[in-house]
N, C-alpha and C positions, 0 to 999 in steps of 0.2 A: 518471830519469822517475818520478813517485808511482805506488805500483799505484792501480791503481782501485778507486773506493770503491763497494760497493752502496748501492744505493738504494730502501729497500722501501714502497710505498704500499699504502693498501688503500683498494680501490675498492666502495663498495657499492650495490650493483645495487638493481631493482626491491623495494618494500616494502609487504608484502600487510597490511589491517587486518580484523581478523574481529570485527563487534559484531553485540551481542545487544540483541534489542527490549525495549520497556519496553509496561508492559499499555495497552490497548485494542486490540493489535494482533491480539488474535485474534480468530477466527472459527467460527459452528458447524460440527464435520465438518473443520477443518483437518490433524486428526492422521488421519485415516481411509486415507490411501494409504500413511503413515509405516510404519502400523502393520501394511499386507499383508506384510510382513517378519518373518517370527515373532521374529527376535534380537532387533529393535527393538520388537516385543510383549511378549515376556517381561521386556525392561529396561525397559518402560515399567508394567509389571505391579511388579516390583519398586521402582521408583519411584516407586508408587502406595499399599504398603506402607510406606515411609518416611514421606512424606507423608500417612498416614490420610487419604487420600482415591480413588475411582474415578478418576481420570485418562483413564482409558481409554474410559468414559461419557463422559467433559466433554471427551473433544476429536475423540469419534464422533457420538455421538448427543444429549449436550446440549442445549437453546435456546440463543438469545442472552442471554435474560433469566437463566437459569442460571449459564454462561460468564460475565458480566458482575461478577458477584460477588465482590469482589476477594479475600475466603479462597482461591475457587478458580480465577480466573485467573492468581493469580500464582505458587502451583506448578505451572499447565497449562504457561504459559509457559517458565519455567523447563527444565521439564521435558522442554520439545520442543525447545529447543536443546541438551539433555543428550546424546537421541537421536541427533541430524543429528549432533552432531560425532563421535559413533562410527560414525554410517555413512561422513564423511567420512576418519576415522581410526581404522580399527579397534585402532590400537596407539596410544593415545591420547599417547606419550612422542613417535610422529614429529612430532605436529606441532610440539613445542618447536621445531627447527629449519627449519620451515618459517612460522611464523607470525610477525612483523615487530612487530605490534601487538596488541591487545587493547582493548574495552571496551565497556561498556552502557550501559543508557541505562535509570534508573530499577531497577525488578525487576532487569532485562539485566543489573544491576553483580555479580548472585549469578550469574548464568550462566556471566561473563567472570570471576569469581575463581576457580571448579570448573573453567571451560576451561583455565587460566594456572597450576591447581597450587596455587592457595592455600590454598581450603579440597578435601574430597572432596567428588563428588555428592551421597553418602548427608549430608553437613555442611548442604550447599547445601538442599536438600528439606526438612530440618528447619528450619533456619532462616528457609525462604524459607512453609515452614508456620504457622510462628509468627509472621513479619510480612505474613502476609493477614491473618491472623487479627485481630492489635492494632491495624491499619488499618481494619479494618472497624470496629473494637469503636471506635477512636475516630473514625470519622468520623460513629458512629451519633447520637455524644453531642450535636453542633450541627449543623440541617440546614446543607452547605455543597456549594460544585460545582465544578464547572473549565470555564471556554470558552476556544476557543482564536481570538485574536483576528489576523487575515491583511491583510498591508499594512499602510499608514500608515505617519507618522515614526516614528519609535523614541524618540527623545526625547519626543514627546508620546502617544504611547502610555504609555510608563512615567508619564507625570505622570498621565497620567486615572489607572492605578490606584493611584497615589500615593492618589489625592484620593479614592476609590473604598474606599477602605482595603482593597485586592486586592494580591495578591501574583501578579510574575509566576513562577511555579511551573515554569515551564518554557518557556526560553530559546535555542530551538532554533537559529534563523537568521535575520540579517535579513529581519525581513517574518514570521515568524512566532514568537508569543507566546502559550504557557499562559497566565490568569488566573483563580486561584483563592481564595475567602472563601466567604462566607454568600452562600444564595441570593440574598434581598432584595440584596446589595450588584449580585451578578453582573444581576441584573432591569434595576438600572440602568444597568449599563455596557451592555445588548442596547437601552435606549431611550435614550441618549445615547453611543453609540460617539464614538472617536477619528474624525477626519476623516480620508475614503479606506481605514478600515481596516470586516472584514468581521467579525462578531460570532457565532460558531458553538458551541452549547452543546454540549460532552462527553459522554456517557452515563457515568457513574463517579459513584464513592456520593458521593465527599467531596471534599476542598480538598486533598489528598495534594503533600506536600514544602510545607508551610506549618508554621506553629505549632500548627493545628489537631490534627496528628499527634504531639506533645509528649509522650501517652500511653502511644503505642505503641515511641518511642525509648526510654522506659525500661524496655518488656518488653524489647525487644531487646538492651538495656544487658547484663543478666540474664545470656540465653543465650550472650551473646556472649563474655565474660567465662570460660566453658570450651569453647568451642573451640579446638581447638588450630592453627595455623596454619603454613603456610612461607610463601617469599618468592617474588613472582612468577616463573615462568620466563620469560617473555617479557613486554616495556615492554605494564603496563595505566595505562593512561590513565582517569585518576576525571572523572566527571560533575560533581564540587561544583564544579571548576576546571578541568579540562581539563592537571592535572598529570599526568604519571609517576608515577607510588608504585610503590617498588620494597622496602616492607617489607611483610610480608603482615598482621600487627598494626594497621599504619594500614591497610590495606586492607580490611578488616574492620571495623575503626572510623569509617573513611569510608562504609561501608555502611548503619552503624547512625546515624550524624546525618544522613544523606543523605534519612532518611525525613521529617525538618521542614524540610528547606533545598530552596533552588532545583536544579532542574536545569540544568546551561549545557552544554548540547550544542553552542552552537554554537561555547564556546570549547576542545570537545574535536575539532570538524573543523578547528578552526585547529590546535591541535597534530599533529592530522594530517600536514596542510601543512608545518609544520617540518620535522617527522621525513624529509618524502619519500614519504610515501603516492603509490603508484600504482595500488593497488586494494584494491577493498573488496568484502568479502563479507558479506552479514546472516541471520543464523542464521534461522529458521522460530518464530515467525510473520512472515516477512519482508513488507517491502514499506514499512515506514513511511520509516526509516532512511536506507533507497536513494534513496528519492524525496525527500526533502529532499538528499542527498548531490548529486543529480542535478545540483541548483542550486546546489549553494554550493562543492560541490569539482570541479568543470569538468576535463576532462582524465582524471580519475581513474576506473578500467575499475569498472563496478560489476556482481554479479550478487548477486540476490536469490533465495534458496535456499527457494522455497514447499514443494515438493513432491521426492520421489525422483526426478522426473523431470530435476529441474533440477541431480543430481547431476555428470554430466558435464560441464557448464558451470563449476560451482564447481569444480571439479578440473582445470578447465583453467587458470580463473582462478588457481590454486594455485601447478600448474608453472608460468605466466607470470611470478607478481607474488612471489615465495618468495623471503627472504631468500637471498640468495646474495654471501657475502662472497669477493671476489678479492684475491690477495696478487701483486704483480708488484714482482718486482727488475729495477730498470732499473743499468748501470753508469757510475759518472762520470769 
């Protein structure tokens, strides 16, 4: 009689995705509870040093009109997901093994390369200092704006701003679409929208992930060119495509063309869906993320991490949805 052959499979369970917001999403006074934490004060102190900026002003006491400013929202941001992930991981190497997925959304792509090991914080804050910065400086150059335009075909949506000479700049989900140019163009897509679709103007300086921004991709060229990089620890998922990159070189290089191109968010919740996503967590300044998630990945457990109070949830969300690979030998 043959002996018996093993038989090893591997089974893998629940897969957790952790992304980071892209700007607008903050608010004045969001960093204000983070910071009753003096750890998460001091690292946000020093992270304010890196960044030649108060941080600590702009996400306490601030206005909106302040906050709004994209030099200093997009290290506020940044920043504040720097925080939450060491309060969620103080040994910032566990979460390699817990974490399934990775990715951002806009700015969010500096957050998720610092979370995943590509670049460091202190990397991410420079860089992400210097593209507020070249962002601004080129959106100052042509007045241009962003509305986000809700409902309607998709197909006829994309032709008005075909015809519009608008860019959809960010591709979130069926049913909703960034469109950004010049104002005068945006004037007219608000007095002749697409049929059934809703016409909502942005507050943000410029036409941001357009050509518009052409400027500022070649400061970024620059700095980007000496930082030094490794390769993702865990699968981050890019905004341009909603690929894998699994070299941290293109990951960083995706970063820096990623500020003239589209954003396709909604074909990084479809690779979600491949992968096996069964929940998501959205770094602080949460909420935008989640809420489009809500609708397009059905099924999938979502917590949005506003506040310290919302730590326990996310940490439950963790042990639930946490890579956990099983090896079972069966005999044949």
């Amino acid at each position: 009689m043959p002996s018996a052959k093993s038989l090893t499979q591997r089974i893998v369970e629940p897969v957790l995705v952790i992304v980071a917001p892209g700007q607008g999403s903050q608010t004045p006074g969001f960093l204000q509870p983070w910071l009753e934490d003096p750890a998460a004060a001091d690292r946000m102190n020093w992270l304010s040093a890196v960044a030649d900026l108060d941080l600590v002003a702009h996400g306490t006491t601030s206005d909106a009109e302040t906050i709004q400013d994209t030099a200093v929202a997009q290290p506020l941001i940044v920043a504040a997901g720097l925080i939450s992930l060491l309060a969620l991981f103080p040994r910032p190497a566990d979460a390699y093994s817990r974490i399934g997925v990775g990715a951002g959304h806009s700015v969010g792509e500096i957050t998720a390369a610092a979370a995943t090991g590509v670049i460091t914080a202190e990397q991410a804050m420079v860089l992400v200092r210097v593209r507020g910065r070249a962002m601004a400086q080129a959106a100052a150059l042509t007045p241009t704006g962003m509305s986000a335009l809700l409902g309607g075909d998709p197909d006829e949506v994309l032709a008005t701003l075909e015809r519009l000479d608008l860019t959809p700049a960010n591709m979130n989900m069926t049913g909703q679409i960034v469109a950004a140019g010049t104002l005068e163009n945006l004037e007219r897509l608000k007095d002749d929208p697409p049929a059934k679709a809703r016409v909502r103007p942005l507050k943000v300086a410029g036409a941001f992930h357009t050509q518009y921004m052409a400027p500022a991709v070649e400061v970024l060229e620059g700095y980007a060119r000496a930082i030094s990089t490794h390769d993702p620890r865990v699968r981050l998922v890019s905004n341009a495509d909603g690929v894998v990159v699994q070299d941290g070189r293109e990951v960083l290089g995706r970063i820096v063309r990623q500020i003239s191109r589209p954003v396709r968010w909604d074909l990084c919740m479809e690779t979600f869906r491949q992968l096996g996503v069964t929940g998501l967590l959205e770094l602080p300044p949460s909420g935008t993320l989640t809420g489009i998630a809500k609708r397009a990945l059905p099924g999938v457990e979502l917590v949005s991490l506003k506040t310290p109070d919302d730590l326990p949830a996310a940490q439950a969300l963790i042990e639930n949805h946490a890579e956990n690979v099983l090896t079972v030998t069966t005999g044949a």
